[in-house]
C-alpha positions as a printed NumPy array, in Angstrom:
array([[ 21.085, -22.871,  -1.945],
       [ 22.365, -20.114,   0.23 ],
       [ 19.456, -18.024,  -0.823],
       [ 17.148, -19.837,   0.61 ],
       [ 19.361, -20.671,   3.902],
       [ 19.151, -16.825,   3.906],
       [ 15.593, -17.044,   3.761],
       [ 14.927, -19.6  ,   6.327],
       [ 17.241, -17.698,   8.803],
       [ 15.468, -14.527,   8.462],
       [ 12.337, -16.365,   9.006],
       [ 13.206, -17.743,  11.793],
       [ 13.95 , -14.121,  13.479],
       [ 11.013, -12.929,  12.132],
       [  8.42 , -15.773,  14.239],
       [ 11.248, -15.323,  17.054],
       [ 10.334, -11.814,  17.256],
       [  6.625, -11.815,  16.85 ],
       [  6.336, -15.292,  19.187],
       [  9.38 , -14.459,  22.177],
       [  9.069, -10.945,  24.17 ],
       [ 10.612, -10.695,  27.521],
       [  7.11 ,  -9.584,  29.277],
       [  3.488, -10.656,  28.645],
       [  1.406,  -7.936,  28.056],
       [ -1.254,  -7.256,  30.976],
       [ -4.868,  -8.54 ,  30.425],
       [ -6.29 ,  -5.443,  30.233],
       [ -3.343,  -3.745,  28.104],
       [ -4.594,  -3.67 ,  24.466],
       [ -2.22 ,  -5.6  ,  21.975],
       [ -1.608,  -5.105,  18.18 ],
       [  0.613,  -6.53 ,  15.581],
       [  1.107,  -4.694,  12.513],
       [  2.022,  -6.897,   9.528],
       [  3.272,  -6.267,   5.79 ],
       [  3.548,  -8.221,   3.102],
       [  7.748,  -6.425,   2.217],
       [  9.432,  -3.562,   3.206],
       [  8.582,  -0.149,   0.742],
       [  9.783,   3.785,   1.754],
       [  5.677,   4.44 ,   1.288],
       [  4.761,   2.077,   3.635],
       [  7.373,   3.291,   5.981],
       [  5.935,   6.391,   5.858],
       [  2.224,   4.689,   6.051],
       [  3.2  ,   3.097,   9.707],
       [  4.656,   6.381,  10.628],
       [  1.457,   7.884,  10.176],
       [ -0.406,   5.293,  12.257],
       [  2.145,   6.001,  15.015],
       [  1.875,   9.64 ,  15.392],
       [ -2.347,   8.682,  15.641],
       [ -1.232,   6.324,  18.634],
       [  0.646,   9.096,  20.2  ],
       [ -1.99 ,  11.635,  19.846],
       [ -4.205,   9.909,  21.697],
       [ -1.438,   8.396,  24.625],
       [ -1.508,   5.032,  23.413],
       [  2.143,   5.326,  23.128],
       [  4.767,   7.63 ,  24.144],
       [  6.883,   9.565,  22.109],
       [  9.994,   7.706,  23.294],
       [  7.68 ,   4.504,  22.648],
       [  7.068,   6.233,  19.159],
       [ 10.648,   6.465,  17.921],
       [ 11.555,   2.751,  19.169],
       [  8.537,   1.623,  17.206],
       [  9.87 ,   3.473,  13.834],
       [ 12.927,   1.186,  14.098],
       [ 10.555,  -1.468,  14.23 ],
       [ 10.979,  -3.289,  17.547],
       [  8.213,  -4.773,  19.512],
       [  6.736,  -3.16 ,  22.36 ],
       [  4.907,  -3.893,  25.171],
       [  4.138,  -1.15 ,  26.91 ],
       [  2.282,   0.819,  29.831],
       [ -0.854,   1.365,  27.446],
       [ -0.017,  -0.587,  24.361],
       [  1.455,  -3.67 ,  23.059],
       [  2.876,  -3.282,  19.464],
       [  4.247,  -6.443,  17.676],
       [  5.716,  -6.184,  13.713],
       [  5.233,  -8.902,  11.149],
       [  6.882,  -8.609,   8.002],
       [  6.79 , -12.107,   5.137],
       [  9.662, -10.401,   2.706],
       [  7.417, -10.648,  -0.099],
       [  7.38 , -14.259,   0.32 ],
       [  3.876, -15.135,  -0.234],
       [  4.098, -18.458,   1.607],
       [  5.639, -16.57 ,   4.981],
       [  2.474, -14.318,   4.972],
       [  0.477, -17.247,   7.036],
       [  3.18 , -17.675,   9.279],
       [  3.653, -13.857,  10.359],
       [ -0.054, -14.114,  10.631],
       [ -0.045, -17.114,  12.771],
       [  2.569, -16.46 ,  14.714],
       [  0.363, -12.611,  15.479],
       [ -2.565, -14.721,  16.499],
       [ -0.333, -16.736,  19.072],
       [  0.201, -13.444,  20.487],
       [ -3.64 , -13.065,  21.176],
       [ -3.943,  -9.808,  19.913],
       [ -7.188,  -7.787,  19.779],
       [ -5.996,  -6.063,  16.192],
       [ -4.153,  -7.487,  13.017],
       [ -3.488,  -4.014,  11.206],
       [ -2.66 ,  -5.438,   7.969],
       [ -0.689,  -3.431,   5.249],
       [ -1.113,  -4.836,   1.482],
       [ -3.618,  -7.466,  -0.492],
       [ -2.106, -10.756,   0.57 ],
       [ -1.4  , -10.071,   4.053],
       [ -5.119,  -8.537,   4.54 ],
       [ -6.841, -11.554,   2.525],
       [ -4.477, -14.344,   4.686],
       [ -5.894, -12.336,   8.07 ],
       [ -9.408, -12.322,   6.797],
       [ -9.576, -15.819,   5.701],
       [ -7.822, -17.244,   8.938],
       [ -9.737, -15.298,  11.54 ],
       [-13.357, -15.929,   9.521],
       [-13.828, -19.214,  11.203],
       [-12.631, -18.011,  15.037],
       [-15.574, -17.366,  17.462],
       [-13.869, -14.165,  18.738],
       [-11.583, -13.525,  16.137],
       [ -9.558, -10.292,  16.7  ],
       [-10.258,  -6.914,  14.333],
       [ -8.603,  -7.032,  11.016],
       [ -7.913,  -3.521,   9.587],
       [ -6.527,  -2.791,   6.441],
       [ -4.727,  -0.384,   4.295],
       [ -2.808,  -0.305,   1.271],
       [ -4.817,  -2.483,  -0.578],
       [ -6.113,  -1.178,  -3.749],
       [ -8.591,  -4.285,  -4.795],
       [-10.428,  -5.254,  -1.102],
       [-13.151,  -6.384,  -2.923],
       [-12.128,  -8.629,  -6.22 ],
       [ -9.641, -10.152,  -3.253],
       [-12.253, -11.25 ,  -1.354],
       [-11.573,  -9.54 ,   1.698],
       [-15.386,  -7.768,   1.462],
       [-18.029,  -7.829,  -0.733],
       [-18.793,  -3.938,  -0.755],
       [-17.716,  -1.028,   1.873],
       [-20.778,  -1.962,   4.325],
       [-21.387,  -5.689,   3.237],
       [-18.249,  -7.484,   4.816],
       [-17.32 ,  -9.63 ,   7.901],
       [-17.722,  -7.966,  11.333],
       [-14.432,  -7.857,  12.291],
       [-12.743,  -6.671,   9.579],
       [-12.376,  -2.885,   8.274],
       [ -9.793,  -0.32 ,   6.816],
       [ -9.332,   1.423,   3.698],
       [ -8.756,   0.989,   0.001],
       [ -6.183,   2.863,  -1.642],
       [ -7.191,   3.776,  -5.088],
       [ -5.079,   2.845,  -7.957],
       [ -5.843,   5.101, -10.851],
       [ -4.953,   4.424, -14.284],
       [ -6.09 ,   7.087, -15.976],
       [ -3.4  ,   9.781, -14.619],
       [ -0.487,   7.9  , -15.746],
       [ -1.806,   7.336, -19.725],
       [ -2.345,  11.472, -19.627],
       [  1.246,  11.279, -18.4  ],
       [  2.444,   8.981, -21.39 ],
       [  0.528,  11.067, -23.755],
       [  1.722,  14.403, -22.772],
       [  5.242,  12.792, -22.681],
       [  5.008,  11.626, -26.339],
       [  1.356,  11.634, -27.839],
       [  2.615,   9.498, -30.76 ],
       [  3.783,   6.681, -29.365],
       [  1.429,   3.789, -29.581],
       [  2.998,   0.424, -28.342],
       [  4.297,   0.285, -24.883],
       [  5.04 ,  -2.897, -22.277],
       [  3.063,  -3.97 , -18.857],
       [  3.962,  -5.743, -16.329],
       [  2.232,  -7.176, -13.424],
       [  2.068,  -9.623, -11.145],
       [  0.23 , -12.919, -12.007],
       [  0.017, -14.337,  -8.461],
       [ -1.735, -11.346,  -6.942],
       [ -5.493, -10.078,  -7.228],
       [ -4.299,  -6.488,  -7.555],
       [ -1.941,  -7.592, -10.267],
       [ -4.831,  -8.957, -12.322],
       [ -7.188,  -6.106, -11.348],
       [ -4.468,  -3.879, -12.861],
       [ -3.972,  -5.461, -16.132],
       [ -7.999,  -5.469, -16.635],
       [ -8.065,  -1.924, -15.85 ],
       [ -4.98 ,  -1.081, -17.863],
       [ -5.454,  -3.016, -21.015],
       [ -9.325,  -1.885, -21.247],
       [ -8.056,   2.225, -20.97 ],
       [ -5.495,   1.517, -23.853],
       [ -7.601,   0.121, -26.097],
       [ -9.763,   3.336, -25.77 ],
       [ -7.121,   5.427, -26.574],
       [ -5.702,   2.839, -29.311],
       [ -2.642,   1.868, -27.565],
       [ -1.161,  -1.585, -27.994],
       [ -0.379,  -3.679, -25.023],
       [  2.683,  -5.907, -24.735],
       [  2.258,  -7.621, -21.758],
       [  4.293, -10.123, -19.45 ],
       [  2.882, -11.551, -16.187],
       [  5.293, -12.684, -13.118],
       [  4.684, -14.824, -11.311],
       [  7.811, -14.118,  -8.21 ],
       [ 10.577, -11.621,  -8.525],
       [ 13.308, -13.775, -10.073],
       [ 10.887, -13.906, -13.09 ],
       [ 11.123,  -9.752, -13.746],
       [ 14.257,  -9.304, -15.674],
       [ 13.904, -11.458, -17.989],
       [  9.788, -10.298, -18.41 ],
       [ 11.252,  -6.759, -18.218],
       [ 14.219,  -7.548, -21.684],
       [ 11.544,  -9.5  , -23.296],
       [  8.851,  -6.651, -23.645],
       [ 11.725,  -4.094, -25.096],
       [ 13.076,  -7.225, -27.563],
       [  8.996,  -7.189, -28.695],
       [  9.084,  -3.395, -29.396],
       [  8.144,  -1.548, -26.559],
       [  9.266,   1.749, -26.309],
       [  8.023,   2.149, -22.793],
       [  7.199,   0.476, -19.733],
       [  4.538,   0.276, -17.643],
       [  4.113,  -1.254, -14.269],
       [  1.16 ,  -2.248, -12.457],
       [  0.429,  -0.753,  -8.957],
       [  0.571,  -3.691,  -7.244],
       [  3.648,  -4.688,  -4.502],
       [  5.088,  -7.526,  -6.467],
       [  6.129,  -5.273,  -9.16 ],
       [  6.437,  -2.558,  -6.93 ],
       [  9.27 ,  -4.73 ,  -4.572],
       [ 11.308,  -5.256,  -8.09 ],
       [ 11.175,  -2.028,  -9.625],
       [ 15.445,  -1.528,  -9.086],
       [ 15.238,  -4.254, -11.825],
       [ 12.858,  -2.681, -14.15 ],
       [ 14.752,   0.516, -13.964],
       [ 18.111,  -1.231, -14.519],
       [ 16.274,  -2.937, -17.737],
       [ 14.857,   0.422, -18.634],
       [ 18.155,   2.475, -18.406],
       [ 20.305,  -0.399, -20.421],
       [ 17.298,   0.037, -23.598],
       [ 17.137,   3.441, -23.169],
       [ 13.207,   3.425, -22.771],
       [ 10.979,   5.284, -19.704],
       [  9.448,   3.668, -16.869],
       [  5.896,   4.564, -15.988],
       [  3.781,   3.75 , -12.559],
       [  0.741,   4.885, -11.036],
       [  2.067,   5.975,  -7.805],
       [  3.74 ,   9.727,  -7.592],
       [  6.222,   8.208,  -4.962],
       [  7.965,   5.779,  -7.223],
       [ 10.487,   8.28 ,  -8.589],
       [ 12.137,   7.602,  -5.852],
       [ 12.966,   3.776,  -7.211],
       [ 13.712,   5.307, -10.16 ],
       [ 10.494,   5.26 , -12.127],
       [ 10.507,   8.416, -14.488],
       [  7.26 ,   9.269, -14.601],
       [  5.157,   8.313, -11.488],
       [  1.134,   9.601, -11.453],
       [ -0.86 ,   9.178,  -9.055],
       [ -1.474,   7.857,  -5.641],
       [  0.592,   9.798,  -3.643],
       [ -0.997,  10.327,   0.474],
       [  1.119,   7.609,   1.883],
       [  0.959,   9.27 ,   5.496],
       [ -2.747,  10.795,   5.006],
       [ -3.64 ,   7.19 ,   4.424],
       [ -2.035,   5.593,   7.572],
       [ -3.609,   8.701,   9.756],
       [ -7.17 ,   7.523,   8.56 ],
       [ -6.189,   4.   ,   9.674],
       [ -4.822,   5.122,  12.642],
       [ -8.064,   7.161,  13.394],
       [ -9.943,   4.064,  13.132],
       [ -7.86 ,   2.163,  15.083],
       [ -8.05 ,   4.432,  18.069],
       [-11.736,   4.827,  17.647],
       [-11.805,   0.596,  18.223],
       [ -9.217,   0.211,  21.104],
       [-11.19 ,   3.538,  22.759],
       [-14.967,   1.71 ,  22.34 ],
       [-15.739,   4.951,  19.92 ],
       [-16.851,   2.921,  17.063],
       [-18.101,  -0.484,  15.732],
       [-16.106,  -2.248,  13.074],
       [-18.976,  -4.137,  11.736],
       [-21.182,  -0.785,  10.976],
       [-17.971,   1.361,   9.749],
       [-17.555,   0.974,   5.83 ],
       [-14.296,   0.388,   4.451],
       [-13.291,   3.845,   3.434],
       [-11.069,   5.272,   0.62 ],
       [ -7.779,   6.45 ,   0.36 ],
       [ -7.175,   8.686,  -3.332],
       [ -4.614,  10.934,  -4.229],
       [ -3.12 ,  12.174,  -7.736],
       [  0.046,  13.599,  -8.137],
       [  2.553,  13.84 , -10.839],
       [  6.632,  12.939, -10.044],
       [  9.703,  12.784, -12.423],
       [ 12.929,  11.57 , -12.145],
       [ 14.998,  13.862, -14.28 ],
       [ 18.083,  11.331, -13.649],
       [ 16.493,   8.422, -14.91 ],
       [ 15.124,  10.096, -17.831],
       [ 19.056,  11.059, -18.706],
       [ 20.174,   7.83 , -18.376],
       [ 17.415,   6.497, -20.333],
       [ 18.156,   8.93 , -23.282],
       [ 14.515,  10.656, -22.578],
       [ 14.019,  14.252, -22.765],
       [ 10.588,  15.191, -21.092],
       [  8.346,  17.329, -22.303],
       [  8.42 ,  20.674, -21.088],
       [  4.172,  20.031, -20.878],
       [  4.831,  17.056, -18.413],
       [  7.485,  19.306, -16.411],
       [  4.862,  22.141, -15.791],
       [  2.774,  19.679, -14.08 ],
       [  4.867,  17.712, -12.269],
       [  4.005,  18.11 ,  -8.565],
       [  7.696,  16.57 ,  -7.623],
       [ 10.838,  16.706,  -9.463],
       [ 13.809,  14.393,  -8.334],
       [ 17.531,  15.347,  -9.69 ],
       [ 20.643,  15.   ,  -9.34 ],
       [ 19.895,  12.619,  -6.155],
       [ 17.32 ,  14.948,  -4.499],
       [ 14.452,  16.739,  -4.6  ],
       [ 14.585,  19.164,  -6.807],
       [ 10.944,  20.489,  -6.871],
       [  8.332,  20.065,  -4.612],
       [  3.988,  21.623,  -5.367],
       [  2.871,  23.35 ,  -1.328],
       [  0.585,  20.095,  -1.61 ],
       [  3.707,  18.129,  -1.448],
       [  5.767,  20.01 ,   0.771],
       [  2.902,  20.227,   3.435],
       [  2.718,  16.12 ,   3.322],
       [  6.095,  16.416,   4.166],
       [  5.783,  18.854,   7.241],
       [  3.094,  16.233,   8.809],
       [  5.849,  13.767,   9.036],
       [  7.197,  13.17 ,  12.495],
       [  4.836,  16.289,  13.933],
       [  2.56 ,  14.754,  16.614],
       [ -0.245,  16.932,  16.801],
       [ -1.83 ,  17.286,  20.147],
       [ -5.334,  15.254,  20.759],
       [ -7.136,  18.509,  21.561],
       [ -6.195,  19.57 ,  17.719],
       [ -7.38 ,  16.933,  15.605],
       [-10.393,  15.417,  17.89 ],
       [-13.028,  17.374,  16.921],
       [-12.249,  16.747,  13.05 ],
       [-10.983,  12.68 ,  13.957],
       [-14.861,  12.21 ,  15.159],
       [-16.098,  13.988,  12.353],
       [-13.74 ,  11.518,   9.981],
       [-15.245,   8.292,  12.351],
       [-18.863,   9.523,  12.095],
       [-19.168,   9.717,   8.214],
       [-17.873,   5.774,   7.837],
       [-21.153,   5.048,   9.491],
       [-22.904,   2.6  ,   7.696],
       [-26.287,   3.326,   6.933],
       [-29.798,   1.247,   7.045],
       [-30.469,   2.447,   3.365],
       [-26.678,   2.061,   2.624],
       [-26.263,  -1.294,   3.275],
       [-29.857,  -2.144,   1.394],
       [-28.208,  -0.374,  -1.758],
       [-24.839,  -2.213,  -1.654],
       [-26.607,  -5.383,  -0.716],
       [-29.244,  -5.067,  -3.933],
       [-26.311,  -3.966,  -6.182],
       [-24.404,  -7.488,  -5.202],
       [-27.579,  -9.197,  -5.962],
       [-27.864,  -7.604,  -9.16 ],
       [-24.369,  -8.492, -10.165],
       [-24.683, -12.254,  -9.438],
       [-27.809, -12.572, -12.049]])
């Protein structure tokens, strides 16, 4: 009962802070709202990135800049910025996107699957519906929000970020090549949860490793998915890329360090939830400075978002968390160590690749406009979409559907 009091409350804020502001923005003053489906470090770092693009190009100021990162609204000289966030509540998502819209502003930038897909759908039927542009969404297409890169609603444009499976079973099998039944979980209620399982399940059975899975359908469902894989004999776990799972992973570590078995995820960053083996995506800021390219190259008149193709984000990197692994009994390999690109322990990081370590330098470091427009145009010209492009991706659809 208090829970969802709680809830309700918080909601509440939220629409007060997208809907009330103490000035209206200017009619000429560009306004966007930048909405996520729950709160994540990556996606912190994501918005960051989208920032320091704004800045570059004096959209905002730094002073502007560092009241955005605590996430208050502003409405400023050049720009007005409003946040959205649902709290992984999928039912909230239409009201942080509604409550965006009463704002009339001329850009949803939409971080995750279900926020993207609730923007797309509600602003299909509008006759000037403002630009929805996405990121951190790693299944645009089997969620609807465009048929292919080129062949999509005019409005609406971003990037994928590629989930890779493949990274994480080399992981597992250089951790311990003989072990041959291991536990997935993934959210039920979300396209990228299903997309992962498909993808998952169909690389195991190449490599003739059995499957326990256990859907969820919210997070109050994970423990109890989490204990009943390790009561059916899974010596490891596996969780699906998607934010569901990704919101509750505290949980599946807690699970995982109680049964003494290893957590694995397809996203480097992870190990710092306590995964112990994270591989792959890892360019959580690169991702948000493509988005932020694009989104400059709108509000400046540089580009159309009906001819730019949805581009993609990828990124494989290998983490560990050498403290999870010791509570969880696990001694990894000293093959996995020599690739690891990141190594947490003892509460920090222990071990960072140059690749990692220069990610973390472009955090916070505004570079002036003068160095990065020459290769931002460059970036803007190759999402061009193409005559003969669009014919391909339009012919491929077509042979799909017979």
């Amino acid at each position: 009962m208090f829970r969802k009091l709680f809830l309700v409350f918080a909601l509440l804020l939220m629409m007060a802070s997208l809907s009330g502001g103490a000035l209206a923005q200017g009619d000429d003053n560009p306004a966007i709202a930048i909405l996520r489906f729950g709160p994540s470090d990556a996606l912190g770092i994501t918005e960051g990135a989208i920032l320091d693009v704004l800045e570059s190009y004096g959209f905002i100021t730094s002073e502007e800049n560092r009241q955005l990162e605590e996430r208050q609204n502003l409405e400023g000289e050049n720009l007005s910025v409003y946040w959205g966030e649902a709290g992984f509540d999928l039912p909230s998502v239409n009201l942080i996107v509604d409550a965006a819209l009463d704002r009339d502003v001329d850009v949803l930038v939409t971080l995750n699957a279900p926020v993207a897909q609730v923007a797309a759908t509600v602003t299909s039927d509008m006759d000037d519906p403002p630009v929805v542009l996405f990121t951190a969404v790693s299944a645009p297409y089997k969620a609807g929000i465009a048929d292919s890169s080129c062949i999509k609603p005019d409005h609406v444009g971003g990037a994928e970020t590629l989930i890779e499976y493949e990274p994480v079973f080399e992981a597992f099998r250089l951790q311990d090549p003989d072990l041959n039944r291991v536990g997935f979980l993934y959210a039920t209620s979300m396209t990228s949860g299903i997309d992962a399982y498909e993808r998952f399940t169909a690389i195991a059975t190449e490599m003739g490793v059995e499957v326990i899975e256990a859907g969820i359908a919210s997070l109050s469902d994970l423990a109890a998915a989490a204990e009943g894989l390790v009561e059916r004999g899974a010596r490891a776990l596996f969780v699906s890329g998607d934010y569901l799972t990704a919101a509750g992973l505290p949980i599946i570590v807690f699970v995982a360090n109680e049964n003494s078995v290893p957590v694995f995820h397809p996203s480097m960053g992870t190990i710092f939830s306590g995964v112990t083996i994270g591989a792959g995506f890892a360019s959580y800021y690169s991702r948000g400075d493509n988005l932020g390219v694009i989104l400059v190259g709108h509000l400046n008149g540089d580009v159309d978002i009906a001819s730019t193709r949805i581009h993609i984000d990828s990124s494989n990197l290998l983490g560990i968390n050498l403290d999870s692994a010791k509570e969880q009994d696990v001694e990894i390999s000293e093959d996995l160590m020599k690739r690891a690109a990141t190594v947490v322990s003892g509460g920090t990081i222990a071990q960072a690749s140059p690749q990692v370590l220069q990610a973390v330098a472009r955090r916070g470091k505004v570079l002036p406009l003068e160095q990065r427009l020459e290769r931002d145009m460059a970036f803007l010209a190759s999402l061009e979409c193409t005559e003969e492009m669009t014919a391909e991706q339009q012919a491929a659809l077509e042979a799909a559907d017979k």
